[in-house]
Phi, psi and omega in degrees: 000126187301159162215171186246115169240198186227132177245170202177112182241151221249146197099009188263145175267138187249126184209118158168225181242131164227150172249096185305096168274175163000117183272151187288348168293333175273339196274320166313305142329316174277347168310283166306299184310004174289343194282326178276023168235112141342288191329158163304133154238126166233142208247154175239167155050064152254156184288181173269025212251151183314321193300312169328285180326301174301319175286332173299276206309313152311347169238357150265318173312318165287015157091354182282123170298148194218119166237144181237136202241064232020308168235349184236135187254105175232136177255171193188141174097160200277148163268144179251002168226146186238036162230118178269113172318127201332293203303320206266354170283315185269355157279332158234135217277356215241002143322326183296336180260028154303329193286330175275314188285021194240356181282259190007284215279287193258011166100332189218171180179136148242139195216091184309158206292142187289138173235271177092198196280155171258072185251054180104167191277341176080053194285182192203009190302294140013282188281336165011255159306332154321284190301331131351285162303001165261003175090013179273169135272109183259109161295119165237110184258213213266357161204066152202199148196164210230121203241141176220189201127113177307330192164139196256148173233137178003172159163141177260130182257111142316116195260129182297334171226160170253093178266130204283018203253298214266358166269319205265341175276340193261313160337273174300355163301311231247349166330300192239031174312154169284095177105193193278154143241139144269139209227133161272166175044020214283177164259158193239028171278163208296335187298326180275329167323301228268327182281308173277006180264309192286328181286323169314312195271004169278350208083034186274134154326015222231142174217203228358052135337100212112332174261178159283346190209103165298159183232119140256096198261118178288113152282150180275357156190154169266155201257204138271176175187192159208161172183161194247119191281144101057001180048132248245066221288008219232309178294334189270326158296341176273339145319318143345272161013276190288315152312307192321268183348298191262348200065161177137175183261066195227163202217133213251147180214131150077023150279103150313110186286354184295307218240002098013282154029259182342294183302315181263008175278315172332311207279341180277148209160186205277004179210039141234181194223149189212134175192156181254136162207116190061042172081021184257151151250153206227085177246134206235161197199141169259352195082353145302104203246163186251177185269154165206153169270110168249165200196117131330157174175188183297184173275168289350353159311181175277153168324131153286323176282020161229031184284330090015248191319332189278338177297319194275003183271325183316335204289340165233028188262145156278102177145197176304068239221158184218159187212073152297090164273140218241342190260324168249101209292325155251069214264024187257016187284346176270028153266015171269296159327319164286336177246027147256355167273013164084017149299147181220135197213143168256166148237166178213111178076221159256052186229181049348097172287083174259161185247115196263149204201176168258017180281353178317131167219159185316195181139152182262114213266113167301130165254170190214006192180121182324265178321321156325283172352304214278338163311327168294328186282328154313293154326308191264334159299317182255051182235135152339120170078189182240153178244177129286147193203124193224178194077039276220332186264015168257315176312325212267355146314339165213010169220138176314086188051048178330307191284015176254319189289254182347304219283337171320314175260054179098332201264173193251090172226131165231156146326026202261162164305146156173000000 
C-alpha cells in the first residue's frame, strides 16, 4: 500500500522567513467553545493541519455548522447529540476538550476513551473531579465516560497538577455555571489567555487568567464573537531547532516573544544570536552548538512539546547534555531513533543523557509521536547524507506541510509516495 514519507538531505544552511500561525493548542479549545453559543464564532488564522480538520468533523458530528473559510473557522447553531463519536474520539485525544462545553451547553456529554498521541497514560482524572466539584454526575463505563448535570454550580477546585487540558475544560464548564468557580493551582499557559480573550468577548466573567488561580462568575447565556489565538511558539521553536543544527538566518513572524522565554533560553550561547524588532524575531546560529541541561515543566517552564526538537540539537552539541522530562512519563520514544542516526543518548528514569557529537548521518527514520516527528526531521536536516521519515500523519497533526516550511528556507526535504 503506497505512503508518504519525507525524504531529507542533510546539511543545508537555513536562511529566509517564516510566518507563524494560530497555535494549535489555542485553536482547538477555542473551537470546542464555540459550542456554548447558537450564535457565530470564528476562531481566525488557524493553521492548516489534519488536528483542525478532525476538531470540524467532531463538531459537525455534533450536529453544529463548522465551516472552514481559509484560515478562519466558523462555527454556529445548538449540537443535536452529546456523544462524540467512537471513530473520531479515539483518533483524537484533543476531542477531550468537548467535555466541559457540551457539560455547559446540553447538561450531558460521552465520551469514548480518547486517543492522539502515544506519549504515556495521560489521565483524565484531573477533569473528572473537577466536574464533580461543579455537581455533575461521572459514569465510567469499560470504554467510555459519562458526564451529567441539571446545572452545574460555582465551586472552588483545587487542581493536583496544572493541567493545561483540565483548566481549560473546567473553565468552559464553569462559564455558564450557577455562582463563583475558583480553579487553584490552574495552568497559566499563553494558550489558555488566548481560549478566555474569545469566551470574555462571548460575555463570559472571567479573570486571572495567565496566574494560578482563575475566576470564573457563571452567566446565563453567551454570545458570538470572533478571535485570533496566540501564535504557535512550538512551531517558532522547532525552527529555532533546526537553525540551532544546521546555521544560518532566520527571522520568525507572528510568535510573541512575551511567551517565548522558556522556548528560547536553551538555544542562547556563544554561537547564537537571538533579537526582536518590530515583532520579527531574528535568530542566527552558526551551528556549532555547546552542551546544556534542560528539565520540562508547566509554563512559564520549558515546553514538553519542544522536548524532542531540543534533543536533536543536543544530539550535536558537544560534550555532555541531559533533557529531563517531567510532564510525561512516557514522551522518549524518538530516542531509538535518533541513535540510529549515530546519537549516543543514555536514559535513567525520566532523563536523558546525550553525549553529542558531529557524527550524525542519515537513516530511515520512524516518527511515533507528533513532536517526536518533528524532532526527527531537526534532527535529519543537519545530518550527513540522506534520511527518511515516515509515520508522517502525527507531524502533519501539528505542522503545516513540515516540508513546505524548511525547504522555503533552503533546506533539502519533499513529500513523496512510495
Amino acid at each position: 500500500m503506497a505512503k508518504e514519507i519525507l525524504r531529507i538531505g542533510g546539511g543545508e544552511s537555513l536562511f529566509g522567513k517564516v510566518t507563524v500561525h494560530g497555535a494549535k493548542n489555542a485553536v482547538l479549545p477555542m473551537l470546542a467553545a464555540s459550542v456554548l453559543t447558537q450564535s457565530p464564532v470564528t476562531v481566525r488564522d488557524c493553521p492548516l493541519i489534519s488536528d483542525v480538520d478532525d476538531m470540524i468533523l467532531v463538531l459537525r458530528a455534533l450536529g453544529v455548522s463548522a465551516v472552514r473559510d481559509g484560515r478562519n473557522v466558523t462555527v454556529s447553531g445548538a449540537p443535536s447529540l452529546t456523544e462524540i463519536p467512537a471513530h473520531l474520539a479515539c483518533a483524537m485525544r484533543s476531542s477531550v476538550f468537548m467535555l466541559g462545553a457540551l457539560l455547559a451547553e446540553c447538561g450531558e456529554v460521552r465520551l469514548f476513551a480518547p486517543g492522539g498521541c502515544r506519549i504515556g497514560a495521560r489521565p483524565l482524572d484531573i477533569h473528572f473531579d473537577g466536574f464533580s466539584r461543579l455537581g455533575a454526575e461521572v459514569e465510567y463505563g469499560e470504554d467510555y465516560v459519562r458526564c451529567t448535570a441539571d446545572r452545574l454550580r460555582g465551586a472552588d477546585i483545587v487542581l493536583k497538577y496544572p493541567s493545561v487540558g483540565a483548566t481549560e475544560n473546567l473553565i468552559m464548564a464553569s462559564v455558564k455555571a450557577q455562582g463563583v468557580t475558583r480553579l487553584i493551582g490552574a495552568a497559566r499557559e499563553p494558550e489558555i489567555v488566548s481560549l478566555v480573550a474569545l469566551l470574555r468577548k462571548m460575555g463570559a466573567e472571567i479573570s486571572g487568567e495567565g496566574t494560578p488561580v482563575v475566576t470564573v462568575r457563571g452567566v446565563d447565556a453567551l454570545d458570538g464573537a470572533a478571535a485570533t489565538p496566540v501564535g504557535d511558539r512550538i512551531v517558532a521553536g522547532t525552527v529555532m531547532a533546526a537553525t540551532a543544527v544546521c546555521g544560518g538566518r532566520v527571522e520568525i513572524s507572528g510568535a510573541d516573544s512575551s511567551v517565548l522565554g522558556a522556548v528560547i533560553s536553551p538555544f542562547l550561547g556563544a554561537h547564537t544570536f537571538l533579537v526582536e524588532h518590530g515583532g520579527v524575531i531574528v535568530f542566527e546560529s552558526d551551528g556549532m552548538l555547546s552542551p546544556t541541561d534542560v528539565s520540562t515543566g508547566p509554563y512559564p517552564l520549558f515546553p514538553t512539546d519542544m522536548q524532542a526538537p531540543f534533543m536533536a540539537c543536543q544530539c550535536y552539541a558537544s560534550g555532555m547534555s541531559s533533557m529531563r522530562e517531567t510532564v510525561f512519563e512516557d514522551r522518549f520514544a524518538h530516542v531509538g531513533e535518533l541513535v540510529k542516526m549515530g546519537a549516543r543518548i543514555a536514559l535513567a528514569g525520566n532523563t536523558a543523557f546525550v553525549d553529542g557529537s558531529e557524527g550524525m548521518h542519515g537513516a530511515a527514520l520512524s516518527a511515533a509521536d507528533l513532536r517526536g516527528g518533528a524532532g526527527l526531521v531537526v534532527a535529519a536536516l543537519g545530518a550527513r547524507g540522506e534520511s527518511t521519515v515516515d509515520g508522517l500523519r502525527y507531524i502533519d497533526r501539528g505542522y503545516e506541510k513540515i516540508e513546505n516550511l524548511f525547504s522555503a528556507l533552503g533546506g533539502k526535504i519533499s513529500r513523496i509516495t512510495v
